[in-house]
matplotlib code that plots the C-alpha trace (Angstrom):
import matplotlib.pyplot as plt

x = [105.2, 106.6, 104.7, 101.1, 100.2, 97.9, 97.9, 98.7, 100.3, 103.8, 104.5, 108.5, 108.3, 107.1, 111.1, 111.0, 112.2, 110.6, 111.7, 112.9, 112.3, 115.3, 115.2, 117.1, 115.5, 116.1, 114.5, 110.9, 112.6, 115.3, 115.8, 114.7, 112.1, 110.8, 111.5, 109.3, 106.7, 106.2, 106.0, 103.5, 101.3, 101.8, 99.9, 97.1, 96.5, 96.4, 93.7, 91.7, 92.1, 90.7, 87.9, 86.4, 84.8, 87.6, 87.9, 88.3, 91.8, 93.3, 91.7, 93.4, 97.1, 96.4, 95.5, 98.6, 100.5, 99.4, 101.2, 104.6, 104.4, 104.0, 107.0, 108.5, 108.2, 109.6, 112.5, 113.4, 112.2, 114.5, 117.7, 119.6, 116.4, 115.5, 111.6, 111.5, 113.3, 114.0, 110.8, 108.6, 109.8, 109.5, 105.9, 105.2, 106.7, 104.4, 101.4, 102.8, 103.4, 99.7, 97.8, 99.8, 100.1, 96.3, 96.5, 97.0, 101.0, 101.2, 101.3, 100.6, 101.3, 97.9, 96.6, 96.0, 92.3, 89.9, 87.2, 87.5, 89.4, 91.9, 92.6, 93.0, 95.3, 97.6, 97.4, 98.6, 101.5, 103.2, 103.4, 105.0, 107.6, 107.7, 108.3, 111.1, 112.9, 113.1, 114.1, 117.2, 117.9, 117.9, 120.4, 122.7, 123.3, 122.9, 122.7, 119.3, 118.7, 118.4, 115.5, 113.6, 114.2, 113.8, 110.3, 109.2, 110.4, 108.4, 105.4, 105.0, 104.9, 102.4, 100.1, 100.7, 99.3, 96.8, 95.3, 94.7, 92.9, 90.5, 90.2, 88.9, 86.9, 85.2, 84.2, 85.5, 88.7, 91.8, 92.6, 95.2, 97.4, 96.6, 99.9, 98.6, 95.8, 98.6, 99.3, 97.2]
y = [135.0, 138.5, 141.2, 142.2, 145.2, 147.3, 150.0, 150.3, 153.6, 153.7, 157.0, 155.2, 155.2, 159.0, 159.8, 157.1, 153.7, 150.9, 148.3, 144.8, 141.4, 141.5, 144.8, 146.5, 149.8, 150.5, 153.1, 152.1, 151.9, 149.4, 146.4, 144.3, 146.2, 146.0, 142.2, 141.0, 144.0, 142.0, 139.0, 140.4, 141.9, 138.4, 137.2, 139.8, 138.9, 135.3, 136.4, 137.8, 134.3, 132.9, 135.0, 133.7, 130.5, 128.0, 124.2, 122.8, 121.1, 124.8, 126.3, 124.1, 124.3, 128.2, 128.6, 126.4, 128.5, 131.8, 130.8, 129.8, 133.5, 134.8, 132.9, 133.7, 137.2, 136.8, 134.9, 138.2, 140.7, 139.2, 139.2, 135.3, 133.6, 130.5, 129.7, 128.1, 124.6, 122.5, 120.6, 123.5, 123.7, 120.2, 120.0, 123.0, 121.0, 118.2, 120.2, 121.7, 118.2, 117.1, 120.1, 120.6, 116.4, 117.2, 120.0, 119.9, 121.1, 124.6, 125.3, 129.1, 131.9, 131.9, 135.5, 136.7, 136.1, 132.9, 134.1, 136.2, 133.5, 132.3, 136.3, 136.9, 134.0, 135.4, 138.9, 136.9, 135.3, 138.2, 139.9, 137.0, 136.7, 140.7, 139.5, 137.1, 140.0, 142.1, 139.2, 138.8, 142.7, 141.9, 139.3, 141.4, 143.5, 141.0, 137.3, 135.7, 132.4, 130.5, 128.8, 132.1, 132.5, 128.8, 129.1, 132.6, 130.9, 127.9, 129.3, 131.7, 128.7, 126.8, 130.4, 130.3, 126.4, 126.5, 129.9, 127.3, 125.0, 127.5, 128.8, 126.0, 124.8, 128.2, 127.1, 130.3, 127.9, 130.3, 133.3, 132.5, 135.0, 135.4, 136.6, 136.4, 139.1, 141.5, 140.3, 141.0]
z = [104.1, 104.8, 105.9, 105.1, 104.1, 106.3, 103.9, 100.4, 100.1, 101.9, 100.0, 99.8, 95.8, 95.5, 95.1, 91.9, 93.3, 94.8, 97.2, 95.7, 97.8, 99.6, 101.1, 98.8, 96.5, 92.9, 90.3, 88.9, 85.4, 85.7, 83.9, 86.8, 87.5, 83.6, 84.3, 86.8, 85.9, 82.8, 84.1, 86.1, 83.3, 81.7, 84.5, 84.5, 80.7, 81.6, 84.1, 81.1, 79.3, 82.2, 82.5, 79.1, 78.1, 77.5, 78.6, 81.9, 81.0, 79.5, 82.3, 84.8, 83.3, 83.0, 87.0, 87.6, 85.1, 87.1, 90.5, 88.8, 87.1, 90.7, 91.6, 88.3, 89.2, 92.8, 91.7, 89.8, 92.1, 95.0, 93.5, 94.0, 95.1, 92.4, 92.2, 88.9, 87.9, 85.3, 86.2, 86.0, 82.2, 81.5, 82.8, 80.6, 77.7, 78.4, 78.3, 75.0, 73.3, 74.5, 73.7, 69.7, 68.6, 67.7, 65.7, 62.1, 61.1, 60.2, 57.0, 57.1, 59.7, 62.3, 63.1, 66.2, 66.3, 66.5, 69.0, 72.2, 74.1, 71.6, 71.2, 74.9, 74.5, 72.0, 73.9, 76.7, 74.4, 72.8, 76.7, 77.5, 74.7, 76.2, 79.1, 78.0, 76.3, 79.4, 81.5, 78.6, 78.7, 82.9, 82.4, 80.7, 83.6, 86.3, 87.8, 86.1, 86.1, 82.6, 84.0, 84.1, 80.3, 79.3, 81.2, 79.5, 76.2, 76.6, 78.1, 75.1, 72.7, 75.3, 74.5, 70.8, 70.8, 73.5, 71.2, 68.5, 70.8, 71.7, 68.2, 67.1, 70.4, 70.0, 66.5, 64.8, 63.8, 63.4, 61.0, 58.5, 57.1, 53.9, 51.9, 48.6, 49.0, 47.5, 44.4, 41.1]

ax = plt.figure().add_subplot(projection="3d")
ax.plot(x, y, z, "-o")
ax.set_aspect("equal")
plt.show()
């Protein structure tokens, strides 16, 4: 691990740029920046999911799901360095297949909603598909792994599904969309 930090203030960002993993500094506001930033706020809202009630098996994946994000986001703060593999997207696939064969098909769009868990949870999905979007503005400028996409794509699904879960394992069962309230 590299260096710990004795203090937290280095006063090196007052002048609007920051240091990336590698050494090199950039302004707070570009795209990589916004990249990994979101990833990291992906993360936090994860935390929040994990802070409610929700079952031992979601909680598990979730915690393992928080350390790939921090490797996530240090494969895109340190520009070249590859922390996330075709495995790591595969196993989320996995979890994805188990946790949705269950459910009932979708038959109408699901609101975010369904108890406090299952809302974190979609809180936590749409910063992820955020997150996604930045990482895709990232690669337009520079090198970005299509792993790091692939993973941000598939872990946004994994949210939407594991929000059902807990929307019905809370017993408030999820919040259809109800399109015909407009007509008549």
């Amino acid at each position: 691990m590299g260096n710990r930090l004795s203090k937290i203030y280095t006063k090196t960002g007052d002048d609007g740029t920051t240091g990336l993993g590698d050494g090199s500094r950039v302004a707070k506001d570009s795209a990589r920046v916004a990249a990994y930033g979101t990833v990291d706020e992906a993360n936090s809202c994860i935390g929040l999911v994990l802070a409610a009630e929700i079952p031992d098996d979601v909680r598990s994946l979730l915690v393992s799901v928080q350390h790939q994000m921090f490797d996530l986001g240090g494969e895109l703060c340190i520009p070249g360095h590859a922390a996330i593999f075709d495995a790591d997207i595969e196993r989320l696939e996995q979890h994805l297949d188990a946790f949705n064969d269950p459910l009932p098909p979708l038959k109408d769009f699901i609101l975010p909603g369904g108890g406090e868990a299952a809302a974190r949870c979609h809180v936590a999905r749409t910063v992820v598909r955020r997150a996604e979007r930045e990482t895709v503005t990232l690669s337009r400028h520079d090198a970005v792994r299509p792993e790091a996409i692939r993973y941000l794509n598939r872990l946004s699904d994994l949210l939407f599904v594991l929000a059902r879960v807990l929307a019905r394992a809370s017993g408030h069962g999820e919040v259809l969309w109800n399109h015909e309230r407009r007509k008549g």
